[in-house]
ROFI-169214 format. One record per residue (C-alpha): x negated, y, z negated; residue in three letters; residue number from 1. Coordinates in steps of 0.05 Angstrom, whole numbers, plus 5000, padded with zeros to 4 digits. Layout:
N
X, Y, Z, ALA, NUM
...
//
This chain:
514
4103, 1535, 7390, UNK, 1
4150, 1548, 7446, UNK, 2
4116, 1547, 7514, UNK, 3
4185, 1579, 7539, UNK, 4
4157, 1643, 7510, UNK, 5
4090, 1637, 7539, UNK, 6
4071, 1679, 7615, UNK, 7
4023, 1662, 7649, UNK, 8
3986, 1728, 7673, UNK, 9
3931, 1740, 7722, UNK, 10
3880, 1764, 7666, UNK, 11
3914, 1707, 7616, UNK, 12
3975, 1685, 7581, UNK, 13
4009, 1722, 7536, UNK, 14
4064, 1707, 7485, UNK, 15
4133, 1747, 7472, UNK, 16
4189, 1736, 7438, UNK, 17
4266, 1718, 7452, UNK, 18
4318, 1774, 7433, UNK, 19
4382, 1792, 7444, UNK, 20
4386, 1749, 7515, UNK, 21
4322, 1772, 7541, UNK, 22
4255, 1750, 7531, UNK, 23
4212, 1814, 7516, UNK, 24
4136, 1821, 7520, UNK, 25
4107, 1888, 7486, UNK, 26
4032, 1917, 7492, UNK, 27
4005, 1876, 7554, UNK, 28
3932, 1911, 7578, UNK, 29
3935, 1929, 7642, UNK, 30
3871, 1962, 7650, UNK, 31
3816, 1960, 7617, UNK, 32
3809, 2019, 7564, UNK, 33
3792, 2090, 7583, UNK, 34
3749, 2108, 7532, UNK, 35
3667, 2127, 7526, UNK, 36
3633, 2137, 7595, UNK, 37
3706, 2107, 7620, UNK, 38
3741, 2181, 7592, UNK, 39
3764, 2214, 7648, UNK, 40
3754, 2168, 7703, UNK, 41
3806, 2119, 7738, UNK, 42
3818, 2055, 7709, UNK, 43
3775, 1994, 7707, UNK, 44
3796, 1928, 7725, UNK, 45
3809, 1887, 7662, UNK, 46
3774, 1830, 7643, UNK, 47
3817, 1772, 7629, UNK, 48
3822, 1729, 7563, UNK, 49
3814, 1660, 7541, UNK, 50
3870, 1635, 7491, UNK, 51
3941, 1665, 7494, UNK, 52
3946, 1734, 7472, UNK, 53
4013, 1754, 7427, UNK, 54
4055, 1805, 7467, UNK, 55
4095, 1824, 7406, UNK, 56
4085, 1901, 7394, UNK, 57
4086, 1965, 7431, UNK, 58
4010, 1986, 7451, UNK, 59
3979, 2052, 7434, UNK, 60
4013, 2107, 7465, UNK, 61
3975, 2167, 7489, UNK, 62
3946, 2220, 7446, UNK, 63
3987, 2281, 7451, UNK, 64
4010, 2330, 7402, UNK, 65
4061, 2324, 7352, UNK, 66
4101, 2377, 7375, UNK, 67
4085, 2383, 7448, UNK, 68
4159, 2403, 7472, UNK, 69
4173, 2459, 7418, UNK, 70
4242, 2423, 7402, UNK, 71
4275, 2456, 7351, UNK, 72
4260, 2403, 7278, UNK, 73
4336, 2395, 7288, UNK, 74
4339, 2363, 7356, UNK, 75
4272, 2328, 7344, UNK, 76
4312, 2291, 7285, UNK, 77
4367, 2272, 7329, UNK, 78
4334, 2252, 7401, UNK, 79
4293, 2194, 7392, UNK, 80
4239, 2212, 7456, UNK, 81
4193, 2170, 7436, UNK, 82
4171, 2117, 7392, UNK, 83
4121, 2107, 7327, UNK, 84
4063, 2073, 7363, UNK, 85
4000, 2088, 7339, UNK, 86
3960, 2137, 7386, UNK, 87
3896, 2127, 7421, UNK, 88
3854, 2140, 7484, UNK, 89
3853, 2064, 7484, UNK, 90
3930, 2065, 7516, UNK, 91
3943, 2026, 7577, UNK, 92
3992, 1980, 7558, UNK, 93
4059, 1957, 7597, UNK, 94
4119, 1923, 7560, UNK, 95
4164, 1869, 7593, UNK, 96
4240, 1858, 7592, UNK, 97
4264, 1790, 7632, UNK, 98
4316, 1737, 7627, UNK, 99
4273, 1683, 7647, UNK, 100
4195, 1664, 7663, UNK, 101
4179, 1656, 7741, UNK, 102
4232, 1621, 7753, UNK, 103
4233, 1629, 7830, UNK, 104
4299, 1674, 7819, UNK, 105
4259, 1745, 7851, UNK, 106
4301, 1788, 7809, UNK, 107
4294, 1866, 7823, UNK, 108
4237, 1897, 7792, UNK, 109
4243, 1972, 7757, UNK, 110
4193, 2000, 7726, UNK, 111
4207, 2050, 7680, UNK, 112
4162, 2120, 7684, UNK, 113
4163, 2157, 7610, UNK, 114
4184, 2234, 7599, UNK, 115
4146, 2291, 7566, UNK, 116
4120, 2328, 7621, UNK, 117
4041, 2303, 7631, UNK, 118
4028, 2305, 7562, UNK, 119
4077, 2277, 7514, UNK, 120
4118, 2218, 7503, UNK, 121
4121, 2136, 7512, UNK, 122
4144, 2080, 7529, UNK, 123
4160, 2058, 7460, UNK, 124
4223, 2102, 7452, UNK, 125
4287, 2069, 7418, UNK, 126
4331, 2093, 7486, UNK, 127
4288, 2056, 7530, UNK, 128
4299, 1988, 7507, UNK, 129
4306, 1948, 7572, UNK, 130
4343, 1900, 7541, UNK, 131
4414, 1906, 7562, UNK, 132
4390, 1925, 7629, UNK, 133
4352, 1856, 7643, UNK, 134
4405, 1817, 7608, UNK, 135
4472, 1841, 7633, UNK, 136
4442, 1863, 7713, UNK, 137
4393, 1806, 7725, UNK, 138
4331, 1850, 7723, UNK, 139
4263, 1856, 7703, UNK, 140
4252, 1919, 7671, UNK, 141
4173, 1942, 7662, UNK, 142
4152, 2004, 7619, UNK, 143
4085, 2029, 7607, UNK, 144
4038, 2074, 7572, UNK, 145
3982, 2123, 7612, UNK, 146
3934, 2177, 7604, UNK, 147
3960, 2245, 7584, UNK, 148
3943, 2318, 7577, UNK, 149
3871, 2335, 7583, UNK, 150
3857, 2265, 7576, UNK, 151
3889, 2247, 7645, UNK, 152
3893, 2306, 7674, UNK, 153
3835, 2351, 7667, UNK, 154
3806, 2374, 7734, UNK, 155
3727, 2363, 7737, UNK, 156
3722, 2350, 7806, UNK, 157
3697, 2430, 7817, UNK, 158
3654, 2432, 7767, UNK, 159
3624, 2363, 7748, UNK, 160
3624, 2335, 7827, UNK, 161
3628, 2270, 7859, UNK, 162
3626, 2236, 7791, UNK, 163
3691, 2266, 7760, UNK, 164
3725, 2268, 7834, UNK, 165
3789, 2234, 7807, UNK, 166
3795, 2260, 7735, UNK, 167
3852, 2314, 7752, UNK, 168
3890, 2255, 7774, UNK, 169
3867, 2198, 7721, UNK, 170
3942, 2198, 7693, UNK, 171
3970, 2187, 7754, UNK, 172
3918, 2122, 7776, UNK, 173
3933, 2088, 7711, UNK, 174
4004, 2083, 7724, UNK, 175
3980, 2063, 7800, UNK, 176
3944, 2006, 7761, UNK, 177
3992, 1983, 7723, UNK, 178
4035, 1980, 7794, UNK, 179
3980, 1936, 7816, UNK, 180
3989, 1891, 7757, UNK, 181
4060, 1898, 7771, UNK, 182
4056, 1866, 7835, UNK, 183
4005, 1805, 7813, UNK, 184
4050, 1790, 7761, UNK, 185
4122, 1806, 7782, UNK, 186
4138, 1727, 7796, UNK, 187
4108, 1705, 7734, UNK, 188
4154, 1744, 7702, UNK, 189
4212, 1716, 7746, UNK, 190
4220, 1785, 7781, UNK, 191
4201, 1807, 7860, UNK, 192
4141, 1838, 7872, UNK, 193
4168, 1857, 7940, UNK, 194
4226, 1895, 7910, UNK, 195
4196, 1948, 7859, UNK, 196
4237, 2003, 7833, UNK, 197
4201, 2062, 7800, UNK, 198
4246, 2109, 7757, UNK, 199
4238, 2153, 7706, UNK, 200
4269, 2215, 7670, UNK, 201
4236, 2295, 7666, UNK, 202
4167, 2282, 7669, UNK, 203
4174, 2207, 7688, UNK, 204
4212, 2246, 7738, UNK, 205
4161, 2289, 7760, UNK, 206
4118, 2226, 7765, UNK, 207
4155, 2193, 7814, UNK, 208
4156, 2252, 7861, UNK, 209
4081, 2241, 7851, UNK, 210
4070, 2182, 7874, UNK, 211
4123, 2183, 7930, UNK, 212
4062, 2229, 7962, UNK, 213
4000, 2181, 7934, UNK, 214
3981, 2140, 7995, UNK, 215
3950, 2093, 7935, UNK, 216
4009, 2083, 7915, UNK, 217
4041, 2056, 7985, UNK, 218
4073, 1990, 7983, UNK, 219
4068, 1982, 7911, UNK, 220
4135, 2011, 7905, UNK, 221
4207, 2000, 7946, UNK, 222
4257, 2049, 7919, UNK, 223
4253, 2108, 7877, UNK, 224
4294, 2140, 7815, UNK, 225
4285, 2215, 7798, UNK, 226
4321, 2231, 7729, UNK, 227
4322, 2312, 7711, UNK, 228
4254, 2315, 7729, UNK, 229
4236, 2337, 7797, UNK, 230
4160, 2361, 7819, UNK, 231
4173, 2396, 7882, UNK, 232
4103, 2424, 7872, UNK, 233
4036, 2406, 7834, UNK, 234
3970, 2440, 7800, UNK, 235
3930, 2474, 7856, UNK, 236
3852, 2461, 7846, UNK, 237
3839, 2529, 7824, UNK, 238
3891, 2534, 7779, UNK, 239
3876, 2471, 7749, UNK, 240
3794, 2483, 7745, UNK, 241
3809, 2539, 7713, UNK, 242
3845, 2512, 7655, UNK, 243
3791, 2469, 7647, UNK, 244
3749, 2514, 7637, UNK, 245
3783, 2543, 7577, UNK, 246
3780, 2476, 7548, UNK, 247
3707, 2469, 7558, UNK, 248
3699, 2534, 7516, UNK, 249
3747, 2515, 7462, UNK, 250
3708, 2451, 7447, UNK, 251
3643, 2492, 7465, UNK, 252
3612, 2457, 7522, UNK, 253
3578, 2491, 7583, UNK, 254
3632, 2488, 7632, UNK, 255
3559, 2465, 7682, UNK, 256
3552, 2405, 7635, UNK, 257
3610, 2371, 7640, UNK, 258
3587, 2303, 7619, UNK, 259
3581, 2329, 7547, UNK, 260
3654, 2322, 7545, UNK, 261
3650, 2252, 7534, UNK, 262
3608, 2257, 7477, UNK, 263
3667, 2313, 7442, UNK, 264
3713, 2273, 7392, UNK, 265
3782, 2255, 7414, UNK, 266
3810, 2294, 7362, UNK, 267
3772, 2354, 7383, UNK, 268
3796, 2353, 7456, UNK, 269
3870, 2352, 7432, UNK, 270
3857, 2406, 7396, UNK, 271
3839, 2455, 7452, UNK, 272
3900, 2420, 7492, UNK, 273
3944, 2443, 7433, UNK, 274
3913, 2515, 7434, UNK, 275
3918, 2525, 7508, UNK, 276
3987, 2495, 7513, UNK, 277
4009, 2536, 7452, UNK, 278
3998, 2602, 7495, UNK, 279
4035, 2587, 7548, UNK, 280
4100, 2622, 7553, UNK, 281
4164, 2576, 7525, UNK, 282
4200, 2617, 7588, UNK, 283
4155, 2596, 7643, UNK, 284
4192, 2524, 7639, UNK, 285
4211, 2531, 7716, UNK, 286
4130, 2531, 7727, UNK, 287
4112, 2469, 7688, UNK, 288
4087, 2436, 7742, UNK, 289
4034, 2488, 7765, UNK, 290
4010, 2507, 7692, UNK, 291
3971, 2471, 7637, UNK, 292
3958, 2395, 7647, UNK, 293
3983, 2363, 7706, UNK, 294
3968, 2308, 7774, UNK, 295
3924, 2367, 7818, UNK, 296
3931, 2367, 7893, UNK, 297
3866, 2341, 7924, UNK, 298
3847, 2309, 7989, UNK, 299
3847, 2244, 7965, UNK, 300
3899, 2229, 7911, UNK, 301
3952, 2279, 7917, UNK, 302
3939, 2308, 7988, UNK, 303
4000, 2355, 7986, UNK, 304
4071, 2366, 7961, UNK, 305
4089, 2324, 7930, UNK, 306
4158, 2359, 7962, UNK, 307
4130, 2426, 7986, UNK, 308
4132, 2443, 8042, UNK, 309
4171, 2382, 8057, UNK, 310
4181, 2310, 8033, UNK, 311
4123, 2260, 8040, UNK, 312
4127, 2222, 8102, UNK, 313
4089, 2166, 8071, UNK, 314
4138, 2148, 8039, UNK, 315
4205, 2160, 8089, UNK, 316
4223, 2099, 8079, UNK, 317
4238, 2087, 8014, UNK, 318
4318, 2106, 7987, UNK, 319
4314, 2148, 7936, UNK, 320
4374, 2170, 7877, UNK, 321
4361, 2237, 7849, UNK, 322
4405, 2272, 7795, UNK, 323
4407, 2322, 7739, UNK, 324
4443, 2334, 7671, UNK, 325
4496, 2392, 7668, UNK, 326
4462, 2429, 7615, UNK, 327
4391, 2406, 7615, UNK, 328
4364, 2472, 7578, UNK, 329
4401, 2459, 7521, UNK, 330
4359, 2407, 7490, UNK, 331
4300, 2467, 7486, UNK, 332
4338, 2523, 7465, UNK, 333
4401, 2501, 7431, UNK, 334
4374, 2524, 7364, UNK, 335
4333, 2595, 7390, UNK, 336
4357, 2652, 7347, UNK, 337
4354, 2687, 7419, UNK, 338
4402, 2643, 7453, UNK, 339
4445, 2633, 7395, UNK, 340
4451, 2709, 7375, UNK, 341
4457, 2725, 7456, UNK, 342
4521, 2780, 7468, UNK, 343
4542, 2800, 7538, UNK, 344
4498, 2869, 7533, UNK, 345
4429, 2828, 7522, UNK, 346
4436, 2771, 7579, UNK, 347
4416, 2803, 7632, UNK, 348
4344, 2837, 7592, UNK, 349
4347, 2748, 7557, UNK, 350
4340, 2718, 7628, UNK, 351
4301, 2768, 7654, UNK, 352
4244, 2732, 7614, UNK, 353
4250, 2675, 7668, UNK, 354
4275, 2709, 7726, UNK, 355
4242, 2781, 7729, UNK, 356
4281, 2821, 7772, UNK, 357
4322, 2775, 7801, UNK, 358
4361, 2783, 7736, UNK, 359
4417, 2830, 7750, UNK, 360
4433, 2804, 7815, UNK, 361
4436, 2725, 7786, UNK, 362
4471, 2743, 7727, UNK, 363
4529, 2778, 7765, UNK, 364
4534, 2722, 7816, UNK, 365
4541, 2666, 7754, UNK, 366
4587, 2712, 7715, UNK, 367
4630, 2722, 7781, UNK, 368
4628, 2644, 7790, UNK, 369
4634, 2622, 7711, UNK, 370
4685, 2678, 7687, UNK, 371
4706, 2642, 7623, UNK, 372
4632, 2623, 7597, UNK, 373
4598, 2654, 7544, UNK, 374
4533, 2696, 7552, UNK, 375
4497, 2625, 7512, UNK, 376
4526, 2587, 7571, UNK, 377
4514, 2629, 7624, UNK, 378
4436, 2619, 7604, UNK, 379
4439, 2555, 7594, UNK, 380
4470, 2543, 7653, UNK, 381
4418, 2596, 7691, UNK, 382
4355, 2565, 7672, UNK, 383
4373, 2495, 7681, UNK, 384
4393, 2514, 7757, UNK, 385
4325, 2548, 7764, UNK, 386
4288, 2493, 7738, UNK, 387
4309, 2435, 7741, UNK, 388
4385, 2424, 7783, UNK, 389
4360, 2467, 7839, UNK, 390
4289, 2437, 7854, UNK, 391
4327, 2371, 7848, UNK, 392
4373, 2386, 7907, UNK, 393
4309, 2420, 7941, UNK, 394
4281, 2350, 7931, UNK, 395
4339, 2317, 7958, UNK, 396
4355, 2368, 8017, UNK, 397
4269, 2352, 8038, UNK, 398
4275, 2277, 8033, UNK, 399
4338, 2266, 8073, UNK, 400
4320, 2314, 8130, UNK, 401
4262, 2259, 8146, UNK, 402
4321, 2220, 8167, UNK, 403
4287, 2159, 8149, UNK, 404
4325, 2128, 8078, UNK, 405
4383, 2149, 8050, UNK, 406
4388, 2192, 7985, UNK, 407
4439, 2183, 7934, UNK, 408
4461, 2247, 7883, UNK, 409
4488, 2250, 7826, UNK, 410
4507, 2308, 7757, UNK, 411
4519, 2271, 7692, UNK, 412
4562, 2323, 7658, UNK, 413
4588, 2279, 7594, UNK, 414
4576, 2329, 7530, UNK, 415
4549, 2300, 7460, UNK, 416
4586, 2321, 7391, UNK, 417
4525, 2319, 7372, UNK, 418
4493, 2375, 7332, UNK, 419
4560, 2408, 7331, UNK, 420
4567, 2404, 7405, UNK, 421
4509, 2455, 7422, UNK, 422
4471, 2409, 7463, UNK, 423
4525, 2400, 7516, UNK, 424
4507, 2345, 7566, UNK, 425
4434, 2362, 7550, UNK, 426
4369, 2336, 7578, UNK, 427
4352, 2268, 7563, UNK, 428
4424, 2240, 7553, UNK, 429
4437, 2204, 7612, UNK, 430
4385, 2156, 7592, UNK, 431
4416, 2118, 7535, UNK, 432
4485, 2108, 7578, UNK, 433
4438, 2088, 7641, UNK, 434
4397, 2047, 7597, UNK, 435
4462, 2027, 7562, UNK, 436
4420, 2028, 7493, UNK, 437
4475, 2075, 7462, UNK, 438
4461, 2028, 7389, UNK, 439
4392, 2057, 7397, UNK, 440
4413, 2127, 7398, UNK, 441
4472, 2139, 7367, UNK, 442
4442, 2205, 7327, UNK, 443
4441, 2232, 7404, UNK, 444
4507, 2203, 7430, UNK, 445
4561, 2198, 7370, UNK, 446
4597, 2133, 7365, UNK, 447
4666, 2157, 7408, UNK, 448
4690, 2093, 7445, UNK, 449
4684, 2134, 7507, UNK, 450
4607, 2121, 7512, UNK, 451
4609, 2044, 7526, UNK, 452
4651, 2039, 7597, UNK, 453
4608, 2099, 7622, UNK, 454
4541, 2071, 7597, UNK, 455
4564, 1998, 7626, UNK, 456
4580, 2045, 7689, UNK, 457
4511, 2067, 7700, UNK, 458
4473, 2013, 7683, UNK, 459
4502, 1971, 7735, UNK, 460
4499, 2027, 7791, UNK, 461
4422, 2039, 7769, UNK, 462
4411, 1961, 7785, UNK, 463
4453, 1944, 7847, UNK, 464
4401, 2008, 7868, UNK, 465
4342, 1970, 7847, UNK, 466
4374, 1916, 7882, UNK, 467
4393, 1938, 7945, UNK, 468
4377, 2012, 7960, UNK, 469
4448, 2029, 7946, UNK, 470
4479, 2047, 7874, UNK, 471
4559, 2036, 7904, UNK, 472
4602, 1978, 7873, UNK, 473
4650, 1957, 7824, UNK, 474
4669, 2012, 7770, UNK, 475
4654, 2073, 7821, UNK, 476
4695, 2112, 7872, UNK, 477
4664, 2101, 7940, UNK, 478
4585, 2146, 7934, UNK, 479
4568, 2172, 7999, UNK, 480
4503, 2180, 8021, UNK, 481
4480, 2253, 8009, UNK, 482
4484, 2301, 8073, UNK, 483
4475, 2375, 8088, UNK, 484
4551, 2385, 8109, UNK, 485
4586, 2355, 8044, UNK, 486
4538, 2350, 7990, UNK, 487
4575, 2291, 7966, UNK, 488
4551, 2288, 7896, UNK, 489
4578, 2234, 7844, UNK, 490
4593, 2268, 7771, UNK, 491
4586, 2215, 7721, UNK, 492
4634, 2230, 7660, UNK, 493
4684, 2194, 7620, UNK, 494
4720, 2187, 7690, UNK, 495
4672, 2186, 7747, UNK, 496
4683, 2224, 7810, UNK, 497
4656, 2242, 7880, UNK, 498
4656, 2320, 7894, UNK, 499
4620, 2361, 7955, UNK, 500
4577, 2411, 7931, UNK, 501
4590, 2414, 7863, UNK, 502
4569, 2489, 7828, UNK, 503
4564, 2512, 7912, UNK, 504
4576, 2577, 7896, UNK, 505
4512, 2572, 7836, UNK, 506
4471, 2537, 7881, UNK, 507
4480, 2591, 7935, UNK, 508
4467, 2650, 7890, UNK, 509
4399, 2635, 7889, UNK, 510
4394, 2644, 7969, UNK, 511
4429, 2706, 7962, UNK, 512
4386, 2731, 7909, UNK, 513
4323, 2719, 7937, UNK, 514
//
């Protein structure tokens, strides 16, 4: 046995494995398991273990449906978003890249946050392999699994009382758990508890603006990462209860007996997720956040915000790097007879779907400002402004006007051959370059030389971030600081660049518009 693959935890030790530089421990409990009287309520401590328990596969990832992102069978063969874990309510596991056991070294700590909105996804996807991260930048890299969809997110609190208080926010406390476990355990893992990094991509995103605005979540974290996924707003109570309520009469309880919902199968309550998900609109993308199954503003949890009306001041502090993908709705709709079929006549009546009747007026200002794109492009490029690029730089505009931290911007606008080019620089594909796991996803990427200097690139300006609050060094022009004059924005591409304001006259369309 090799005791040099052997951490010592504070619930008990566990045992990884050596690869590729890095010493790697998969499916570590963090909490105990939320299942039985334990289904929708925040996570129990865990009880520890006698013996050492092997580390050596990915835990149970959430249950969630199959097809929870209505990705065309096309780009679900070529994006690999998440991995083949088996599925469970029992899912609170964390995994564990380092380059040495506590050590004494205090590496930077990053924790990485999963995509998939609130109710798809984990951390056992083939592009988030924290592998060359830890080896090659000197990091510890955490990932982790949580609660999802009605099963972390289903707001009780109005109708079951005191005793389901926190269930709307379940998802969000587990990952404050494992945080907490984070923190015990950094050291042993030769990392620095006192220098966490929390980042994440889309919905990992979204849960970072989350708990930038959970005061449980104060001091568990040091500096933040938002990927193409902000949540400048959350599920209001009533909006929330009142999805709820239609799952209670899909499974076909008494919305006053709530407590009967532990008793439904598993199976059963991912059903009625699947139904009520399945009639929302596919063009109400740029109100994700405030439909279906999502962290609910409370009084407790989630008191506000997270970004709306303006940035948390709990967290003022803490230096934040924010970006977004040129054409982030292309991994959705690259395959839509709609989109594909779109001529100049039928754009304005295609985006009108999203926009109402700020159509005409937005389409004129982006044809006026994009003269040479196609109508595909110009809705593309349309609806990823709306909902994702623009609430970013909302996000960004918020946090730095506390004047507390700085904030960092960036656009990755590298395009994929992939799938014949139609998926652009599409959502998701900054992650294998930052992740620098391009072997892992080379479906999604291509094999072009190109890909390695950038993905080296990011990697290293992700970690001197975790590292320091500040992504600037070797391999980059000099990244200012973002500010309301310049907009200084760095484009990462096959040659990486500083410009103000990139897409200004895009961004201020929408002003005009509204």
């Amino acid at each position: 046995m090799d005791d040099g693959l052997i951490a010592t935890t504070t619930h008990g030790c566990v045992r990884g494995l050596a690869e590729r530089g890095v010493l790697l421990f998969r499916g570590i409990p963090y909490a105990a398991p939320p299942v039985g009287e334990r289904r929708f309520q925040p996570p129990a401590p865990l009880p520890a273990w006698e013996g050492v328990r092997d580390a050596l596969a990915f835990g149970n990832r959430a249950l969630q449906p199959a097809t929870a992102l209505g990705l065309a069978p096309q780009v679900v063969a070529c994006v690999p978003l998440r991995g083949d874990e088996a599925q469970s309510e029992d899912c609170l596991y964390l995994n564990v890249w380092t380059p040495a056991l506590a050590d004494g070294r205090g590496r930077p700590t990053m924790v990485w946050l999963h995509g998939g909105a609130f109710v798809a996804g984990s951390s056992g996807s083939p592009m988030y392999d924290g592998t060359s991260l830890a080896a090659n930048e000197d990091v510890v890299v955490f990932s982790l699994n949580h609660r999802l969809g009605a099963f972390g997110f289903l707001n009780l609190a109005e109708i079951g009382g005191p005793a389901f208080a926190s269930s709307g926010s379940a998802g969000m406390l587990d990952i404050v758990a494992a945080l907490r476990w984070v923190r015990d355990n950094a050291a042993a893992f030769g990392g620095d508890p006192g220098n966490v990094t929390i980042f994440g991509e889309s919905g990992g995103g979204a849960k970072v603006s989350v708990l930038l605005a959970m005061p449980e979540a104060r001091g568990l974290f040091h500096r933040a990462i938002m990927q193409s996924g902000p949540a400048v707003e959350m599920m209001k109570p009533a909006d929330a209860t009142a999805v709820t309520r239609k799952v209670t009469a899909q499974v076909g309880v008494d919305a006053a007996e709530p407590r009967k919902l532990l008793d439904v199968p598993a199976e059963r309550l991912l059903e009625a997720q699947i139904a009520i998900m399945t009639a929302q609109s596919t063009m109400s993308f740029a109100n994700r956040r405030k439909q279906g199954f999502n962290p609910v503003i409370d009084s407790k949890h989630l008191p506000g915000g997270p970004f709306e009306p303006v940035a948390p001041s709990i967290s003022a502090d803490i230096p934040l790097m924010i970006g977004t993908n040129k054409d982030e709705m292309a991994l959705f709709w690259s395959h839509t007879p709609w989109l594909e079929n779109l001529a100049e006549a039928g754009l304005v009546d295609a985006v009108r779907q999203f926009l109402g009747e700020r159509a005409p007026d937005i389409v004129a200002r982006y044809r006026q400002a994009r003269p040479g794109d196609s109508p595909r492009e110009l809705a593309i490029a349309i609806a990823t402004d709306q909902s994702i690029r623009l609430p970013s730089l909302v996000t960004a505009d918020r946090k730095m006007a506390l004047n507390a931290a700085p904030v960092f911007v960036y656009l990755f606008t590298w395009e994929t051959p992939a799938l014949e080019g139609r998926l652009g620089s599409a959502h998701v594909l900054e992650i294998p370059f930052m992740f620098d796991s391009l072997d892992k996803a080379a479906g999604f990427t291509g094999d072009s030389p190109e890909r390695a200097p950038l993905a080296r690139t990011m990697r290293a300006a992700w970690a001197r971030f975790a590292r320091g609050g500040d992504p600037n060094g070797e391999g980059l022009p000099r990244w200012p600081a973002y500010n309301p004059g310049r907009r200084p924005t760095m484009i990462f591409d096959t040659t990486c660049r500083v410009e103000d304001d990139p897409r200004g006259a895009e961004r201020c369309a929408w002003a005009a518009a509204s």
